[in-house]
C-alpha positions as CSV (number, residue, x, y, z in Angstrom):
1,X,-4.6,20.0,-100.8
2,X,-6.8,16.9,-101.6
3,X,-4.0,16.0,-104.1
4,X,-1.2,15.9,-101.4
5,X,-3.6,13.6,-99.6
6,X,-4.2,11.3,-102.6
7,X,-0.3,11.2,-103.3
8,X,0.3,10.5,-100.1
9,X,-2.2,7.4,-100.0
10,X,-0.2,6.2,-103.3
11,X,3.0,6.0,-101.7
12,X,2.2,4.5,-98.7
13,X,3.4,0.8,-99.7
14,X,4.3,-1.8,-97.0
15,X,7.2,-1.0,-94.8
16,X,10.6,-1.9,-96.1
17,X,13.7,-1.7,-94.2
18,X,14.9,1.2,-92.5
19,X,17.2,3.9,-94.2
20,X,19.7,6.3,-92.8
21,X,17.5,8.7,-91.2
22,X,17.7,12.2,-93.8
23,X,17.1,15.3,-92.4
24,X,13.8,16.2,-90.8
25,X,11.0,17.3,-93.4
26,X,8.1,19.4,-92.3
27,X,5.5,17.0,-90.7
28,X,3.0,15.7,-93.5
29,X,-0.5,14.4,-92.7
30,X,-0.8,11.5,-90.3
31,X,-1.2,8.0,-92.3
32,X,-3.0,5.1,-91.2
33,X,-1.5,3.2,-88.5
34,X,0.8,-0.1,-89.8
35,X,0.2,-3.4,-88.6
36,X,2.2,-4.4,-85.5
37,X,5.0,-6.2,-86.6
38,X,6.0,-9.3,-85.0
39,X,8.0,-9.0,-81.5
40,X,12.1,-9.1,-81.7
41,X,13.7,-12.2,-80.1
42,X,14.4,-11.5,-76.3
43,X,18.2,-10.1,-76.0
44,X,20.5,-11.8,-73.4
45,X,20.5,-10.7,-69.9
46,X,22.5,-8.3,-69.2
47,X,25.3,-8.8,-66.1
48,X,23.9,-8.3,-62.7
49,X,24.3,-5.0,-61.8
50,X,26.2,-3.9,-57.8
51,X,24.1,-4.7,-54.9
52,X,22.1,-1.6,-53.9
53,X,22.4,-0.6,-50.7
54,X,20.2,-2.2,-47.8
55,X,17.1,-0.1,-47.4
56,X,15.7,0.9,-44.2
57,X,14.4,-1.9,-41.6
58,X,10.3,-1.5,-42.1
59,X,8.3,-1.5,-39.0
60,X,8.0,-4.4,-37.3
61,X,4.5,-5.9,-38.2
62,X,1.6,-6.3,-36.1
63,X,1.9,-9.1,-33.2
64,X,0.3,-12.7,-34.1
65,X,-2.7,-13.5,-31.9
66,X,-1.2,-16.1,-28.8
67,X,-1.3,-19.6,-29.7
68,X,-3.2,-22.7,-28.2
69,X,-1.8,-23.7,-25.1
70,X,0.3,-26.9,-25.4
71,X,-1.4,-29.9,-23.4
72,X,0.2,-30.2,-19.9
73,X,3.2,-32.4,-19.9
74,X,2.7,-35.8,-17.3
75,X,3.5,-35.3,-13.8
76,X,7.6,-35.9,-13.6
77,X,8.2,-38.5,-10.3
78,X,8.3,-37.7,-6.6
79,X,12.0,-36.9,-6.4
80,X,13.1,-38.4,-2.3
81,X,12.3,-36.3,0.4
82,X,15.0,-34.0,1.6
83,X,16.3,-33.2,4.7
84,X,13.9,-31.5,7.0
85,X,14.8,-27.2,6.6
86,X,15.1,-25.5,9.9
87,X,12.2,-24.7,11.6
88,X,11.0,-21.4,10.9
89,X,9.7,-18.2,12.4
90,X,6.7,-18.4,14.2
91,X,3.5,-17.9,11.9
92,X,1.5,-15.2,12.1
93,X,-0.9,-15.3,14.5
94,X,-4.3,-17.0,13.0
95,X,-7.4,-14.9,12.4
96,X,-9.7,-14.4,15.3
97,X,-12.9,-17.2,15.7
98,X,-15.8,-15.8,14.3
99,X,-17.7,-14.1,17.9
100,X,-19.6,-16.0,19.6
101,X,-23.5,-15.1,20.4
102,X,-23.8,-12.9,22.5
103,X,-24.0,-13.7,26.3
104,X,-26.5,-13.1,28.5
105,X,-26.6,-9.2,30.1
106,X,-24.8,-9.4,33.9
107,X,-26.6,-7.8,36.9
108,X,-25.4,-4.1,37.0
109,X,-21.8,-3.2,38.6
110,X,-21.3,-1.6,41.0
111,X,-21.0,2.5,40.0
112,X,-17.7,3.3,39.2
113,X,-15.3,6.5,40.9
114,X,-16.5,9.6,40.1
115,X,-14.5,11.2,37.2
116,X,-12.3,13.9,37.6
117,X,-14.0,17.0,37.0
118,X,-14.3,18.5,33.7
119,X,-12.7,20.8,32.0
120,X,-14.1,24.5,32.6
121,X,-17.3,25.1,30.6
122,X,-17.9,27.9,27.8
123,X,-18.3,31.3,29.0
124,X,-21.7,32.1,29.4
125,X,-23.4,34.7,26.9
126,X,-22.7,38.6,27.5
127,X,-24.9,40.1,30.2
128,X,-27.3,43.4,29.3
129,X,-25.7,46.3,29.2
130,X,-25.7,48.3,32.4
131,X,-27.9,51.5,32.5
132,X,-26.1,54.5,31.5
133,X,-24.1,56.4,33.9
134,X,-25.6,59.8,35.5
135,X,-24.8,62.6,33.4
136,X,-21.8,64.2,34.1
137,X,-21.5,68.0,35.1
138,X,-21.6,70.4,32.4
139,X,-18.4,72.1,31.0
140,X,-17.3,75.7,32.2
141,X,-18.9,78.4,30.3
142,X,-16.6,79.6,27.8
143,X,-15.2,83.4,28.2
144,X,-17.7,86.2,26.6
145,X,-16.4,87.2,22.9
146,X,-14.8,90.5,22.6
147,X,-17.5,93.3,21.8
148,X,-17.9,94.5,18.8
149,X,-16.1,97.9,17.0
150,X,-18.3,101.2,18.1
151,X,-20.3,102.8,15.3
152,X,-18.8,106.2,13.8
153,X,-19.9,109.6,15.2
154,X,-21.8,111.5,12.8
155,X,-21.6,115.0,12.7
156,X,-23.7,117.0,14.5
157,X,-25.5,119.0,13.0
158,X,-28.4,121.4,13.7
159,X,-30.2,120.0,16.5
160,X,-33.5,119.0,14.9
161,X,-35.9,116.7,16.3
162,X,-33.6,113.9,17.1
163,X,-32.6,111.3,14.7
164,X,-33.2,107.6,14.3
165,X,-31.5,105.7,16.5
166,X,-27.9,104.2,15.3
167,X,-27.6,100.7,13.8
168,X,-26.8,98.0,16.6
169,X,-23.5,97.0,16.5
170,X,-23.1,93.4,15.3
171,X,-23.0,90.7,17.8
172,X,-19.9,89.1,19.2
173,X,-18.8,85.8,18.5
174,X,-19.9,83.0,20.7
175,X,-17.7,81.9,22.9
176,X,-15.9,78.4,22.6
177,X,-17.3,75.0,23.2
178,X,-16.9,74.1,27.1
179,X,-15.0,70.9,26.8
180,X,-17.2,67.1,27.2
181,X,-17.8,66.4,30.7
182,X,-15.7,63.0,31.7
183,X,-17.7,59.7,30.2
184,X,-19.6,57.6,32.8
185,X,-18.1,54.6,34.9
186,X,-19.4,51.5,32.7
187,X,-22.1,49.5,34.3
188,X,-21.3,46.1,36.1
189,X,-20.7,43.1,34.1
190,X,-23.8,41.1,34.4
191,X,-23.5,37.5,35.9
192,X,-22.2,34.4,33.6
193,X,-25.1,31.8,33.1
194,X,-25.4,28.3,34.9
195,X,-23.4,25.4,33.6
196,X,-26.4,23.0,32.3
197,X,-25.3,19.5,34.1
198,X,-23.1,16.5,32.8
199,X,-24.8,14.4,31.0
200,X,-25.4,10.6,32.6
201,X,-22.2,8.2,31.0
202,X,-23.6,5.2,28.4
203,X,-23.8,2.0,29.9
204,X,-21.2,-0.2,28.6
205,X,-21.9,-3.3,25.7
206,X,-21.3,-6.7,27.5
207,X,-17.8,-8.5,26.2
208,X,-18.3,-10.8,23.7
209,X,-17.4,-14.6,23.9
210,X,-13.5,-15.2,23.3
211,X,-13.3,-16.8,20.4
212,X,-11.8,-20.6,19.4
213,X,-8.1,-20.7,19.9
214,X,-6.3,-21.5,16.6
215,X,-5.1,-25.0,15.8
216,X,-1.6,-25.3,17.1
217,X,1.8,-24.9,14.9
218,X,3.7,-28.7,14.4
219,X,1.3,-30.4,16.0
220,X,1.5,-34.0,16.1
221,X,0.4,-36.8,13.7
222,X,-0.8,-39.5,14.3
223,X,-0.3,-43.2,12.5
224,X,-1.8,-46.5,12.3
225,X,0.5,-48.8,11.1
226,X,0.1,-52.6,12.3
227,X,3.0,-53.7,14.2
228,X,4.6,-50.6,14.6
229,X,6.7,-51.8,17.4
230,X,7.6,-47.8,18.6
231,X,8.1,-47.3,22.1
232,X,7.4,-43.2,23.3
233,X,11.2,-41.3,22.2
234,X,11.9,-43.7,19.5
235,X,13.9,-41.5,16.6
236,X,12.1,-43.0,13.0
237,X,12.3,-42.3,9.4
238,X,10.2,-43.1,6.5
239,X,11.7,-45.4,3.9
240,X,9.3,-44.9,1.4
241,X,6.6,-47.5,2.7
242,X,6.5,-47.5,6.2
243,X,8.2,-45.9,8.9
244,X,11.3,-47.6,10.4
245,X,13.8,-47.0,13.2
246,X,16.4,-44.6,12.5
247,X,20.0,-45.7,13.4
248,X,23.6,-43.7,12.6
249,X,25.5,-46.6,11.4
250,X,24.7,-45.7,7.3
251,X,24.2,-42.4,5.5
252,X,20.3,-43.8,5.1
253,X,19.1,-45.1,8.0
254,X,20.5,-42.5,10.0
255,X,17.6,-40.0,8.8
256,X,15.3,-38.6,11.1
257,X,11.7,-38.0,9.9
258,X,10.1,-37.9,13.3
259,X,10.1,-38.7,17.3
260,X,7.4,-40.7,18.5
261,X,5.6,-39.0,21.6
262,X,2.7,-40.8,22.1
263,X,2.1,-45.2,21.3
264,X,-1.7,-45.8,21.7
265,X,-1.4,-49.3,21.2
266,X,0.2,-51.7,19.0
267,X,-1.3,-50.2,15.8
268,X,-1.4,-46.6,16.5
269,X,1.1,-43.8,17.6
270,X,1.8,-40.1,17.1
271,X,5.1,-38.3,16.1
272,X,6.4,-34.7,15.9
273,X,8.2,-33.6,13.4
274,X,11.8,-32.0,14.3
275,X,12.7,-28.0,15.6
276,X,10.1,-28.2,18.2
277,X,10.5,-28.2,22.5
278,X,9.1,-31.6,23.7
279,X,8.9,-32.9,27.4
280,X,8.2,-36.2,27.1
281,X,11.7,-37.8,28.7
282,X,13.3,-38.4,32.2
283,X,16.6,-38.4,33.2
284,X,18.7,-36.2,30.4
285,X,21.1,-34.2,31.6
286,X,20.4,-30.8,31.4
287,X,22.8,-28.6,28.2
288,X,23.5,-32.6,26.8
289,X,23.6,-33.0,23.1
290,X,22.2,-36.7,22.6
291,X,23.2,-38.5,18.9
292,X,21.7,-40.9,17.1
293,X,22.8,-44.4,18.2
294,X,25.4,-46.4,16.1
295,X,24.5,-49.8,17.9
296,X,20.5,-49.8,18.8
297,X,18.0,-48.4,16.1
298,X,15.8,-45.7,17.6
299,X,17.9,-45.3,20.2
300,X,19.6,-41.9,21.3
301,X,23.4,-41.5,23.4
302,X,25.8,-38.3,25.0
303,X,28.5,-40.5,23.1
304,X,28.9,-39.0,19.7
305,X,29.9,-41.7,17.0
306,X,33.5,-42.3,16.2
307,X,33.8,-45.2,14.0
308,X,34.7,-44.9,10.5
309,X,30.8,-45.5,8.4
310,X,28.9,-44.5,11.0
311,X,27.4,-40.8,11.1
312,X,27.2,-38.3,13.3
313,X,24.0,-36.7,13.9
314,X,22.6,-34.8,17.1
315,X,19.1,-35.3,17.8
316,X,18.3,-33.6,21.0
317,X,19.1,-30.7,23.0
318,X,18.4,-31.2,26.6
319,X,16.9,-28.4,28.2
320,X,16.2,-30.2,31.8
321,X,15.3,-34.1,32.9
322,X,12.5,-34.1,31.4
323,X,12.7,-31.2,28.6
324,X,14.5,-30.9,25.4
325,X,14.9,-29.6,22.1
326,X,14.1,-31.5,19.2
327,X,17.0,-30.5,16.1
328,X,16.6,-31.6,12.6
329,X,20.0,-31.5,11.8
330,X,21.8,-33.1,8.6
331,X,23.9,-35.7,9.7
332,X,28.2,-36.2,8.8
333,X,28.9,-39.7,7.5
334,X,32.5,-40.4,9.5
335,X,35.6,-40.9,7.1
Protein backbone atom coordinates (compact mmCIF):
# COMPACT_ATOMS: atom_id res chain seq x y z
CA UNK A 1 0.00 0.00 0.00
CA UNK A 2 2.51 2.67 1.01
CA UNK A 3 4.34 1.74 -2.22
CA UNK A 4 1.32 2.53 -4.51
CA UNK A 5 1.26 5.79 -2.72
CA UNK A 6 5.03 6.44 -3.30
CA UNK A 7 4.69 5.48 -7.09
CA UNK A 8 2.09 7.40 -7.46
CA UNK A 9 3.82 10.60 -6.02
CA UNK A 10 6.78 9.72 -8.70
CA UNK A 11 4.60 9.93 -11.58
CA UNK A 12 2.79 12.79 -10.84
CA UNK A 13 4.91 15.26 -13.24
CA UNK A 14 3.45 18.54 -14.60
CA UNK A 15 0.52 18.28 -16.76
CA UNK A 16 1.12 17.68 -20.40
CA UNK A 17 -1.40 17.72 -23.10
CA UNK A 18 -4.40 15.76 -23.14
CA UNK A 19 -4.59 12.19 -24.62
CA UNK A 20 -7.46 10.26 -26.16
CA UNK A 21 -9.26 9.39 -23.16
CA UNK A 22 -8.53 5.20 -22.58
CA UNK A 23 -10.90 3.30 -20.91
CA UNK A 24 -11.89 3.92 -17.30
CA UNK A 25 -9.34 2.43 -14.60
CA UNK A 26 -10.43 1.79 -11.09
CA UNK A 27 -10.12 5.12 -9.20
CA UNK A 28 -6.52 5.40 -7.53
CA UNK A 29 -5.83 7.70 -4.55
CA UNK A 30 -6.64 11.35 -4.92
CA UNK A 31 -3.39 13.55 -5.78
CA UNK A 32 -2.70 16.93 -4.89
CA UNK A 33 -4.66 19.44 -6.52
CA UNK A 34 -2.71 21.18 -9.82
CA UNK A 35 -2.22 24.69 -10.07
CA UNK A 36 -5.03 26.61 -11.98
CA UNK A 37 -3.99 26.98 -15.21
CA UNK A 38 -4.40 30.24 -16.98
CA UNK A 39 -8.06 31.15 -18.30
CA UNK A 40 -8.91 30.27 -22.23
CA UNK A 41 -9.39 33.36 -24.47
CA UNK A 42 -13.19 34.36 -24.46
CA UNK A 43 -14.98 32.44 -27.61
CA UNK A 44 -17.13 34.62 -29.92
CA UNK A 45 -20.68 35.37 -29.19
CA UNK A 46 -22.74 33.17 -30.27
CA UNK A 47 -25.99 34.49 -32.65
CA UNK A 48 -28.80 35.97 -30.71
CA UNK A 49 -31.07 33.41 -30.03
CA UNK A 50 -35.47 34.01 -30.95
CA UNK A 51 -37.12 36.46 -28.89
CA UNK A 52 -38.84 34.73 -25.88
CA UNK A 53 -42.16 35.29 -25.48
CA UNK A 54 -43.45 38.43 -23.44
CA UNK A 55 -43.87 37.47 -19.93
CA UNK A 56 -46.73 38.45 -17.90
CA UNK A 57 -47.48 42.34 -17.15
CA UNK A 58 -46.24 42.68 -13.20
CA UNK A 59 -48.42 44.55 -10.92
CA UNK A 60 -48.69 47.85 -11.28
CA UNK A 61 -46.35 49.44 -8.60
CA UNK A 62 -47.35 51.47 -5.69
CA UNK A 63 -48.73 55.11 -6.46
CA UNK A 64 -46.11 58.09 -6.17
CA UNK A 65 -46.92 60.52 -3.30
CA UNK A 66 -48.97 63.88 -5.10
CA UNK A 67 -46.69 66.44 -6.24
CA UNK A 68 -46.25 70.15 -5.18
CA UNK A 69 -48.89 72.25 -6.43
CA UNK A 70 -47.86 74.38 -9.36
CA UNK A 71 -47.95 78.20 -8.45
CA UNK A 72 -51.24 79.75 -9.64
CA UNK A 73 -51.09 81.01 -13.09
CA UNK A 74 -51.87 85.30 -13.30
CA UNK A 75 -55.33 86.33 -13.54
CA UNK A 76 -56.31 86.03 -17.54
CA UNK A 77 -58.24 89.65 -18.46
CA UNK A 78 -61.80 90.69 -17.89
CA UNK A 79 -63.27 89.31 -21.04
CA UNK A 80 -66.45 92.31 -22.11
CA UNK A 81 -69.51 91.96 -20.35
CA UNK A 82 -72.21 89.90 -22.03
CA UNK A 83 -75.56 90.43 -22.62
CA UNK A 84 -77.67 90.52 -19.52
CA UNK A 85 -79.39 86.48 -19.11
CA UNK A 86 -83.01 86.49 -18.54
CA UNK A 87 -84.13 87.23 -15.31
CA UNK A 88 -84.56 84.27 -13.29
CA UNK A 89 -86.86 82.57 -10.86
CA UNK A 90 -87.58 84.20 -7.86
CA UNK A 91 -85.03 83.36 -4.95
CA UNK A 92 -85.78 81.55 -2.25
CA UNK A 93 -87.28 83.30 0.30
CA UNK A 94 -84.34 84.80 2.75
CA UNK A 95 -83.99 83.41 6.35
CA UNK A 96 -86.12 84.83 8.94
CA UNK A 97 -84.49 88.13 11.23
CA UNK A 98 -83.14 86.87 14.20
CA UNK A 99 -86.52 87.46 16.99
CA UNK A 100 -86.75 90.29 18.39
CA UNK A 101 -86.80 90.71 22.45
CA UNK A 102 -89.49 89.84 23.68
CA UNK A 103 -92.43 92.37 24.11
CA UNK A 104 -93.98 93.41 26.93
CA UNK A 105 -96.97 90.83 28.40
CA UNK A 106 -100.73 92.44 27.14
CA UNK A 107 -103.52 92.85 29.69
CA UNK A 108 -105.47 89.44 29.68
CA UNK A 109 -108.15 88.71 26.72
CA UNK A 110 -111.04 88.32 27.13
CA UNK A 111 -111.90 84.25 27.91
CA UNK A 112 -112.41 82.47 24.91
CA UNK A 113 -115.73 80.07 23.86
CA UNK A 114 -116.06 77.27 25.82
CA UNK A 115 -114.73 74.11 24.06
CA UNK A 116 -116.73 71.50 22.86
CA UNK A 117 -117.04 68.97 25.31
CA UNK A 118 -114.72 66.18 25.63
CA UNK A 119 -114.53 63.04 24.66
CA UNK A 120 -116.30 60.46 27.18
CA UNK A 121 -113.98 59.75 30.14
CA UNK A 122 -112.54 56.07 31.18
CA UNK A 123 -114.89 53.80 32.74
CA UNK A 124 -114.75 54.10 36.26
CA UNK A 125 -113.21 51.05 38.34
CA UNK A 126 -115.50 47.79 38.95
CA UNK A 127 -117.94 48.29 41.83
CA UNK A 128 -117.88 45.50 44.99
CA UNK A 129 -119.42 42.68 44.27
CA UNK A 130 -123.06 42.41 45.29
CA UNK A 131 -123.93 40.21 48.43
CA UNK A 132 -124.71 36.74 47.50
CA UNK A 133 -128.12 35.78 46.46
CA UNK A 134 -130.51 33.96 49.08
CA UNK A 135 -130.07 30.41 48.99
CA UNK A 136 -132.15 28.72 46.70
CA UNK A 137 -134.58 25.87 47.72
CA UNK A 138 -133.25 22.56 48.19
CA UNK A 139 -133.49 19.75 45.51
CA UNK A 140 -136.34 17.06 45.73
CA UNK A 141 -135.36 14.13 47.78
CA UNK A 142 -134.24 11.49 45.65
CA UNK A 143 -136.54 8.06 45.54
CA UNK A 144 -135.64 5.46 48.56
CA UNK A 145 -133.15 2.60 47.18
CA UNK A 146 -134.70 -0.69 46.67
CA UNK A 147 -134.47 -2.87 49.95
CA UNK A 148 -132.24 -5.21 50.31
CA UNK A 149 -132.52 -9.36 49.42
CA UNK A 150 -134.30 -11.21 52.63
CA UNK A 151 -131.99 -13.49 54.64
CA UNK A 152 -132.51 -17.37 54.04
CA UNK A 153 -134.83 -19.43 56.30
CA UNK A 154 -133.07 -21.74 58.43
CA UNK A 155 -134.48 -24.87 59.21
CA UNK A 156 -136.36 -25.28 62.06
CA UNK A 157 -135.42 -27.30 64.18
CA UNK A 158 -136.26 -28.46 67.72
CA UNK A 159 -137.70 -25.58 69.35
CA UNK A 160 -135.07 -24.75 71.97
CA UNK A 161 -134.71 -21.62 73.72
CA UNK A 162 -134.84 -19.26 70.83
CA UNK A 163 -131.91 -18.40 68.73
CA UNK A 164 -129.91 -15.26 68.12
CA UNK A 165 -131.41 -12.98 66.22
CA UNK A 166 -130.68 -13.01 62.24
CA UNK A 167 -127.94 -10.80 60.69
CA UNK A 168 -129.54 -7.32 59.49
CA UNK A 169 -129.84 -7.28 56.04
CA UNK A 170 -127.36 -4.79 54.40
CA UNK A 171 -128.49 -1.32 53.83
CA UNK A 172 -129.82 0.03 50.59
CA UNK A 173 -128.16 2.24 48.46
CA UNK A 174 -128.65 5.92 48.89
CA UNK A 175 -130.67 7.48 46.79
CA UNK A 176 -129.39 9.95 44.02
CA UNK A 177 -128.11 13.47 44.38
CA UNK A 178 -131.31 15.88 44.16
CA UNK A 179 -130.18 18.08 41.39
CA UNK A 180 -128.41 22.03 42.39
CA UNK A 181 -131.04 24.38 43.17
CA UNK A 182 -131.03 27.32 40.30
CA UNK A 183 -127.83 29.89 40.97
CA UNK A 184 -128.80 33.33 42.48
CA UNK A 185 -129.75 36.53 40.43
CA UNK A 186 -126.23 38.52 40.33
CA UNK A 187 -126.09 41.52 42.53
CA UNK A 188 -126.49 45.13 40.94
CA UNK A 189 -123.63 46.64 39.17
CA UNK A 190 -122.34 49.09 41.56
CA UNK A 191 -122.20 52.81 40.37
CA UNK A 192 -119.21 54.22 37.96
CA UNK A 193 -116.93 56.76 39.83
CA UNK A 194 -117.03 60.71 39.25
CA UNK A 195 -115.25 62.11 36.34
CA UNK A 196 -112.31 64.26 38.28
CA UNK A 197 -112.67 67.84 36.43
CA UNK A 198 -110.92 69.34 33.26
CA UNK A 199 -107.99 70.64 33.98
CA UNK A 200 -107.65 74.79 33.57
CA UNK A 201 -106.14 75.42 29.62
CA UNK A 202 -102.20 77.11 29.69
CA UNK A 203 -102.12 80.54 29.17
CA UNK A 204 -100.72 81.28 25.86
CA UNK A 205 -96.77 82.79 25.17
CA UNK A 206 -97.07 86.35 23.79
CA UNK A 207 -96.04 86.58 19.81
CA UNK A 208 -92.83 87.50 19.31
CA UNK A 209 -91.67 90.60 17.25
CA UNK A 210 -91.86 90.00 13.32
CA UNK A 211 -88.68 90.07 12.30
CA UNK A 212 -86.65 92.50 9.64
CA UNK A 213 -87.91 92.04 6.15
CA UNK A 214 -85.20 90.81 3.76
CA UNK A 215 -83.32 93.20 1.46
CA UNK A 216 -85.21 93.29 -1.74
CA UNK A 217 -84.29 91.21 -5.12
CA UNK A 218 -82.70 93.81 -8.12
CA UNK A 219 -82.86 96.44 -6.19
CA UNK A 220 -81.51 99.61 -7.50
CA UNK A 221 -77.96 101.11 -7.56
CA UNK A 222 -77.11 104.00 -7.22
CA UNK A 223 -74.12 106.21 -9.00
CA UNK A 224 -72.24 109.23 -8.65
CA UNK A 225 -70.77 110.22 -11.64
CA UNK A 226 -70.10 114.05 -12.24
CA UNK A 227 -72.09 115.27 -15.05
CA UNK A 228 -74.07 112.49 -15.68
CA UNK A 229 -76.57 114.38 -17.61
CA UNK A 230 -79.52 111.33 -17.12
CA UNK A 231 -82.95 112.37 -16.96
CA UNK A 232 -85.44 109.55 -14.94
CA UNK A 233 -86.26 106.63 -18.02
CA UNK A 234 -83.06 107.22 -19.81
CA UNK A 235 -81.96 103.60 -21.42
CA UNK A 236 -77.72 103.57 -20.60
CA UNK A 237 -74.92 101.26 -21.02
CA UNK A 238 -71.53 101.10 -19.68
CA UNK A 239 -68.67 101.54 -22.05
CA UNK A 240 -66.07 100.39 -19.94
CA UNK A 241 -65.49 103.87 -18.05
CA UNK A 242 -68.51 105.55 -17.51
CA UNK A 243 -71.91 105.02 -18.28
CA UNK A 244 -73.36 106.56 -21.58
CA UNK A 245 -76.65 106.70 -23.40
CA UNK A 246 -77.69 103.80 -25.17
CA UNK A 247 -78.95 104.37 -28.80
CA UNK A 248 -79.99 101.57 -31.66
CA UNK A 249 -78.17 103.12 -34.54
CA UNK A 250 -74.80 100.52 -34.05
CA UNK A 251 -74.46 96.96 -32.78
CA UNK A 252 -72.48 98.86 -29.61
CA UNK A 253 -74.25 101.61 -28.52
CA UNK A 254 -77.40 99.98 -28.79
CA UNK A 255 -76.65 97.85 -25.35
CA UNK A 256 -78.69 98.23 -22.53
CA UNK A 257 -77.01 97.99 -19.05
CA UNK A 258 -79.63 99.82 -17.10
CA UNK A 259 -82.78 102.32 -16.89
CA UNK A 260 -82.33 105.23 -14.71
CA UNK A 261 -85.32 105.59 -12.13
CA UNK A 262 -84.20 107.96 -9.87
CA UNK A 263 -81.54 111.53 -10.75
CA UNK A 264 -80.74 112.99 -7.34
CA UNK A 265 -78.96 115.68 -8.75
CA UNK A 266 -76.40 116.36 -11.28
CA UNK A 267 -73.79 113.94 -9.75
CA UNK A 268 -75.89 111.24 -8.54
CA UNK A 269 -78.69 108.74 -9.88
CA UNK A 270 -79.95 105.25 -9.45
CA UNK A 271 -80.61 102.52 -12.13
CA UNK A 272 -82.29 99.04 -12.29
CA UNK A 273 -80.92 96.57 -13.97
CA UNK A 274 -83.38 94.83 -16.76
CA UNK A 275 -86.35 91.88 -16.23
CA UNK A 276 -87.86 93.77 -13.60
CA UNK A 277 -91.73 95.65 -13.39
CA UNK A 278 -91.04 99.49 -12.93
CA UNK A 279 -93.76 102.35 -12.66
CA UNK A 280 -91.92 105.16 -13.07
CA UNK A 281 -93.48 106.51 -16.60
CA UNK A 282 -96.73 108.33 -17.92
CA UNK A 283 -98.45 108.16 -20.94
CA UNK A 284 -97.44 104.47 -22.53
CA UNK A 285 -99.92 102.80 -24.06
CA UNK A 286 -100.90 99.99 -22.38
CA UNK A 287 -99.64 96.06 -24.44
CA UNK A 288 -97.00 98.71 -26.43
CA UNK A 289 -93.54 97.29 -27.17
CA UNK A 290 -91.31 100.51 -27.00
CA UNK A 291 -87.52 100.08 -28.98
CA UNK A 292 -84.58 101.62 -28.45
CA UNK A 293 -84.35 104.95 -30.44
CA UNK A 294 -82.34 105.09 -33.74
CA UNK A 295 -82.27 109.05 -33.71
CA UNK A 296 -82.10 110.40 -29.88
CA UNK A 297 -79.68 108.37 -27.40
CA UNK A 298 -81.55 107.22 -24.33
CA UNK A 299 -84.51 107.68 -25.85
CA UNK A 300 -87.36 104.90 -26.29
CA UNK A 301 -90.29 104.74 -29.44
CA UNK A 302 -93.56 102.27 -30.56
CA UNK A 303 -91.70 102.67 -34.05
CA UNK A 304 -89.49 99.69 -34.37
CA UNK A 305 -86.21 100.57 -36.53
CA UNK A 306 -86.20 99.88 -40.19
CA UNK A 307 -83.13 101.36 -41.63
CA UNK A 308 -80.43 99.22 -42.84
CA UNK A 309 -77.34 99.59 -39.57
CA UNK A 310 -79.52 100.40 -37.14
CA UNK A 311 -80.79 97.53 -34.60
CA UNK A 312 -83.69 96.49 -33.42
CA UNK A 313 -84.09 96.06 -29.78
CA UNK A 314 -87.34 96.21 -27.48
CA UNK A 315 -86.84 97.73 -24.29
CA UNK A 316 -90.15 97.91 -22.52
CA UNK A 317 -93.35 96.24 -22.20
CA UNK A 318 -96.10 98.50 -21.26
CA UNK A 319 -98.26 97.21 -18.75
CA UNK A 320 -100.53 100.51 -18.18
CA UNK A 321 -99.67 104.57 -18.39
CA UNK A 322 -97.63 104.45 -15.93
CA UNK A 323 -96.43 100.70 -15.59
CA UNK A 324 -94.16 98.49 -17.58
CA UNK A 325 -91.94 95.74 -17.97
CA UNK A 326 -88.38 96.25 -18.18
CA UNK A 327 -86.81 93.21 -21.01
CA UNK A 328 -83.23 92.62 -21.44
CA UNK A 329 -83.41 91.50 -24.69
CA UNK A 330 -80.44 90.95 -27.27
CA UNK A 331 -80.76 93.27 -29.97
CA UNK A 332 -80.86 92.35 -34.27
CA UNK A 333 -78.52 94.63 -36.17
CA UNK A 334 -80.79 95.39 -39.48
CA UNK A 335 -79.36 93.98 -42.90
Amino acid sequence: MAGSAINALLLQGPQGPQGTQGATGAQGATGAQGATGSQGATGAQGATGPQGSQGTQGDPGLQGPQGNQGAAGAQGAQGAQGDPGLQGPQGAQGDPGLQGPQGNQGAQGDPGLQGPQGAQGDPGLQGPQGNQGAQGDPGLQGPQGTQGDPGLQGPQGNQGPQGDPGLQGPQGNDGAQGPQGAQGAQGAQGDPGTQGPQGNDGAQGPQGAQGAQGAAANAAVAVNQASHGFSVGDSIRFNGSTWVKAQADSDTNSDVDGMVVAVADSANFSYQIPWVTLSIFSGLTPGATYFLSPTTAGALTTTEPTAVGDVTKPVLRALSATTAIFVGMRGAVIS
